[in-house]
N, C-alpha and C positions, 0 to 999 in steps of 0.2 A: 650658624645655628639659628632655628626657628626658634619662638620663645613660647612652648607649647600649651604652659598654664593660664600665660594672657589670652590664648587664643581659645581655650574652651572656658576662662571664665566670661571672652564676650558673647559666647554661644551659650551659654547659662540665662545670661543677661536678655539674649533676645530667642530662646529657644521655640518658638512657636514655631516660625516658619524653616528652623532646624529640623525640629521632631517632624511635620509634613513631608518635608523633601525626605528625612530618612524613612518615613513609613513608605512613602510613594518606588523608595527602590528596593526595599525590601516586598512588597508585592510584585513590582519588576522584576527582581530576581524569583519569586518564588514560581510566577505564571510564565516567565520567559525559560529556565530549564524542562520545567514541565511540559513547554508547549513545545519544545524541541525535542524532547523526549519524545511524547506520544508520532509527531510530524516523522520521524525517523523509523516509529515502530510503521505507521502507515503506509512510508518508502519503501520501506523493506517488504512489509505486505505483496506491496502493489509491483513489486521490482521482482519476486522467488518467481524462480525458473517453471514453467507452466509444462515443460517438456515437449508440447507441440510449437511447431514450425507456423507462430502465431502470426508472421505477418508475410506471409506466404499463401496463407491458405483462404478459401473462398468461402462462403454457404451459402447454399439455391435454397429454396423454399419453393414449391410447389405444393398445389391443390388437385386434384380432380373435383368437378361437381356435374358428372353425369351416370347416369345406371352404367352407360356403358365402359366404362373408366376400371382399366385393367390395373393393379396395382403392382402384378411382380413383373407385366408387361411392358409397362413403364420403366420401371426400372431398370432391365435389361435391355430399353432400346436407351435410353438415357444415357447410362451409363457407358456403353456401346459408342456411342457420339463423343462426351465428354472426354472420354481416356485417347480418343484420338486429336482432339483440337491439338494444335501445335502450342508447345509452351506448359501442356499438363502434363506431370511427374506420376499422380496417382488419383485415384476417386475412387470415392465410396458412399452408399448410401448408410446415413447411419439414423436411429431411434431420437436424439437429442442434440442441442447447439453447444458442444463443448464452451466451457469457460461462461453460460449464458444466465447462470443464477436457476436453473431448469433442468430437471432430468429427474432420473429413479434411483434406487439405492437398494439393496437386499445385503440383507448377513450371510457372509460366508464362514463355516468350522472347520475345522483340521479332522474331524468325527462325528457318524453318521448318527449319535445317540447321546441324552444328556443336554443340560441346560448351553444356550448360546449365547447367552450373557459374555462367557470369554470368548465369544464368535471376531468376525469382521467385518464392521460393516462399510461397502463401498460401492460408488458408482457405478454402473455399469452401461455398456453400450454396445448397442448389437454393429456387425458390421462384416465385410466381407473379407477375403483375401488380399484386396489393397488399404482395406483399412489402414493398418499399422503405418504404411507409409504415404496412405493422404495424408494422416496426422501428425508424419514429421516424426516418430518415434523412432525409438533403438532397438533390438532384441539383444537382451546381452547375455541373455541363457535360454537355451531348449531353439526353437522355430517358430515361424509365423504358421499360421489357418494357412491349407492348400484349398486350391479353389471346389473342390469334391466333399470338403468338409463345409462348407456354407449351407445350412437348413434353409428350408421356405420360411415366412415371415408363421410367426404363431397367429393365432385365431383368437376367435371370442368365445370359443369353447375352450382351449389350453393357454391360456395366457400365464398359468405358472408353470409352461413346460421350460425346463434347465439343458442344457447341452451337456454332449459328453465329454469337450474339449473347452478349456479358457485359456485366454493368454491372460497375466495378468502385472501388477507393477510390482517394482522392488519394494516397494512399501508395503502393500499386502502382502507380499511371497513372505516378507519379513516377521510380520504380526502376526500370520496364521503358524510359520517355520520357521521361529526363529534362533538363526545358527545355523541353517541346516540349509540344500539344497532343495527348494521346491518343486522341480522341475521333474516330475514324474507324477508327484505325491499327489494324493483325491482330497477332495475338497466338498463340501455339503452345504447344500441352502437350507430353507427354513423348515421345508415337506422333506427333506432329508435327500433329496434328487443328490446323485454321483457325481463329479466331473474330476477330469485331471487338468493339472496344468500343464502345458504342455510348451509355456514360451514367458518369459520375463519381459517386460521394458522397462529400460531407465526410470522414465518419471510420466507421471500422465496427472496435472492435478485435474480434480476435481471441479466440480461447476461453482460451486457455491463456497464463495470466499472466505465464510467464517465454519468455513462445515469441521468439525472437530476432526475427520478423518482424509484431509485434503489431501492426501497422496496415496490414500487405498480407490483404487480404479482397476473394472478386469472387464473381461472386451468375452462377448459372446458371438460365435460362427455361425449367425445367420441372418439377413435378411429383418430390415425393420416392418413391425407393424402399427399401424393407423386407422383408430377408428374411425376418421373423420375424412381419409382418404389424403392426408396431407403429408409429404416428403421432405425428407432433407438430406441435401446433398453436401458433400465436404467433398473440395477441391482442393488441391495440392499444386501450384504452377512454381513454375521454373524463377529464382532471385530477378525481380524486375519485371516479369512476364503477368502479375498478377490483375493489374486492371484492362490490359488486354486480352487477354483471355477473359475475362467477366465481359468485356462487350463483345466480343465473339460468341460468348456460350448463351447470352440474352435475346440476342439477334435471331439465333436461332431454334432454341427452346420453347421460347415463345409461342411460336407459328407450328414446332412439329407434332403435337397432340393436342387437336380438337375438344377433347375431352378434361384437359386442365388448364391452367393457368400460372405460371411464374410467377410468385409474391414478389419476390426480391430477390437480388443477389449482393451479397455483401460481406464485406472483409470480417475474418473471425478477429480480427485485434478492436475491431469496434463491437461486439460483444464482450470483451476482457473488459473494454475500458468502460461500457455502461455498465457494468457489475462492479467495479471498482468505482462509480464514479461518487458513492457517498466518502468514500475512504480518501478520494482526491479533493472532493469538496471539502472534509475536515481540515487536510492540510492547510487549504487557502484559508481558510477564515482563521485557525489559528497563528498561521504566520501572519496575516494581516493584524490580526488584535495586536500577536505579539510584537510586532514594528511600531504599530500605532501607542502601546503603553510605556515601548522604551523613549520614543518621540515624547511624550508627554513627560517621561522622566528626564528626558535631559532639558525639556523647556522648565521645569519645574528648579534645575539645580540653576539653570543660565539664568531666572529670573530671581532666585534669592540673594545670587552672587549680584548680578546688578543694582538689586535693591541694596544690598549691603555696599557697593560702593559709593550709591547716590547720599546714603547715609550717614556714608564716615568720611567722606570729601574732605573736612578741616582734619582731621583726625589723619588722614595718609598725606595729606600738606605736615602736618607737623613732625612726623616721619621723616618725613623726605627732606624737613628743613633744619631736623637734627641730625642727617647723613646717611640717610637711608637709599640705597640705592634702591633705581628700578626693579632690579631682579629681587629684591629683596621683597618688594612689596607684592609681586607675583608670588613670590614660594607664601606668603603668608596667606594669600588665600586660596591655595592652590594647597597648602595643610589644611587650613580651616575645612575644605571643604573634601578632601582626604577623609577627613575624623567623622563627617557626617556621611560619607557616602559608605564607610565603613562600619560605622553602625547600625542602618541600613542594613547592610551587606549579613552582618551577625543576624538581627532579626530575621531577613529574606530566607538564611540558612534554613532557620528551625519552621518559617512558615512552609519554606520548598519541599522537606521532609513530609511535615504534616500532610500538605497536599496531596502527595505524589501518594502516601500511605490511603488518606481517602479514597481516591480516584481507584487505586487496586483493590480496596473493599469492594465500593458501592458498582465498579465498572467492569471489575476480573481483568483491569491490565495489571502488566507486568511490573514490579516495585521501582521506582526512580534509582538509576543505574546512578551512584557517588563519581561516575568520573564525569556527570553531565554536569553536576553541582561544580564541583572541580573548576571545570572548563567556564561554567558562568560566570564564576566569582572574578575572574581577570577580565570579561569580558565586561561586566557592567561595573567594575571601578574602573576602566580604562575610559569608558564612555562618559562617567562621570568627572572627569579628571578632563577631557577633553569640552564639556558642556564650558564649564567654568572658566576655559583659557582666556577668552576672549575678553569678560568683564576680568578679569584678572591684568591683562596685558592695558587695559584703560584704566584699570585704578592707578597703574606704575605712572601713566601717563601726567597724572596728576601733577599739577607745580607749584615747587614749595611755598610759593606766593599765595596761595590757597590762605594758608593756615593763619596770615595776619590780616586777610579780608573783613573780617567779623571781629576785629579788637577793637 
């Protein structure tokens, strides 16, 4: 048996650097569930299925900069080349760089009249008959754009002209008909333009990582346009084929129209991951503080426990020379510091609370999930219990010869 009332009346006696080390892991636990909280909602962020075949797929960038610089002529010789190189699955030219933090967005209604406030609003990207599967998507209702149904790119006189046909996601089909099958049913933009849907896919997010409506996306049959004469291309190549086929399609793109020029060619996962990459830089620096404050907290317990051995040297000789075993003199401070790291622990509780309630005010995340708190509390008394072994196992070490040095 520990004798537990000597032991908090010497923690009474010297409680300054008690009450430190307890505030110091009660701020540990408060910043360290929190920080694993928020680090997990980031993962999760950064990890939701994008529904494109994101590390598979390529994006050309092209320019024209000359009068003579045909725009839907390009594109049908382009793509013409492209769908043939060995190792490409599908191409298409499309309006914007999927997943690139970039693109448009219009309101879709279930009804041609009446406020669209309960509208839908989602991404949209023009695209061809191979669209759907450059992009690695599914149709899980209705059919894909046949190639007769692709318009000419709009102009600078109809840039809000709407099509008669969309494909569009289970997310939208969901939020404009929900319960109900979409796949027939009309659909209205903002000038009240007609279209039907006419095909579902599984999931398509959106460009923009924090967009409120990340999995409303609908895909329009035609042909992008560019005021500025510049193109983008999405390639689809075969598992493994994808940086050969990029130096294949460079090699030759480059050189086959005089009239433009190749920006880049580059993997669509390295556009995921520069739109992601504040939400990956969050994680790192909060995992780093938070490593670097437990470090500080277990230096903080391992240096009170040393100071208190240096301290009571005659005091654990006179123990030991009244029969105090080794293990005895470990469990005694290995309670002592039990009581402090658990008080601590109590305070951290109510500051983690606090915290976590702040940060969902002032930031709109989500309330500190109790089984994170849960899970800290073993994790930083264990860590605390392990800081302290070591001056713990050197106080035992102590010999009872100690204790008559100084009489």
């Amino acid at each position: 048996m520990v004798p537990i009332r000597p032991i908090l009346s010497a923690l009474l006696r010297n409680r300054t650097g008690a009450v430190l080390v307890a505030i110091q892991i009660a701020i540990a636990l408060a910043i360290l569930v929190n920080a694993v909280y928020i680090v997990k909602q980031r993962a999760d962020k950064i990890g939701r299925p994008t529904g494109a075949d994101t590390n598979n797929i390529l994006v050309v960038s092209s320019s024209g900069f000359t009068r003579d610089y045909d725009t839907v002529g390009a594109i049908r010789d382009d793509l013409a080349y492209i769908r043939g190189v060995r190792g490409v699955i599908a191409a298409t030219a499309i309006n914007s760089v999927p997943l690139s933090s970039a693109g448009s967005s219009r309101t879709l209604a279930n009804h041609p009249s009446g406020s669209f406030t309960d509208g839908e609003n989602g991404q949209y990207f023009e695209i061809d008959e191979q669209g759907i599967d450059a992009l690695g998507l599914h149709i899980i209702a209705g059919r894909n754009f046949r190639a007769e149904e692709i318009q000419p790119p709009i102009d600078k006189t109809s840039t809000a002209r709407f099509e008669s046909k969309i494909v569009v996601t289970k997310a939208m089909a969901d939020a404009l008909y929900p319960g109900q099958n979409a796949v027939g049913k009309p659909v209205y933009d903002q000038l009240r333009h007609p279209a039907t849907i006419i095909g579902i896919v599984d999931r398509m997010q959106a460009a923009w990582p924090d967009y409120t409506h990340i999995g409303s996306v609908y895909f329009l049959p035609r042909l992008p346009f560019s005021y500025y004469d510049s193109m983008f291309y999405i390639v689809r190549a075969q598992p493994g084929q994808r940086d050969a086929v990029a130096r294949t399609m460079e090699e030759h793109l480059s050189a086959s129209n005089p009239n433009r020029i190749i920006d880049w060619i580059r993997p669509l996962q390295s556009f995921k991951e520069r739109s992601y990459s504040t939400d990956k830089n969050t994680e790192y620096f909060l995992v780093s503080v938070t490593a670097i404050l437990v470090a500080i907290s277990m230096l903080g317990i391992f240096g009170l426990a040393t100071f208190n051995v240096s301290t009571r040297t005659k005091q654990i000789g006179t123990r030991r020379a009244v029969g105090a075993r080794r293990g005895d003199i470990v469990r005694y401070f290995m309670v002592e510091n039990a009581m402090i790291t658990s008080a601590g622990i109590a305070v951290g509780c109510a500051l983690a609370l606090g915290v976590g309630y702040y940060l969902s005010l002032q930031y709109k995340l989500p309330r500190l999930d109790l089984y994170y708190l849960v899970g800290g509390i073993p994790v930083l008394w264990t860590i605390g219990q392990l800081a302290v072994l070591q001056p713990a196992r050197k106080a035992s070490s102590v010999s009872p010869s100690v204790a008559t040095r100084t009489v």
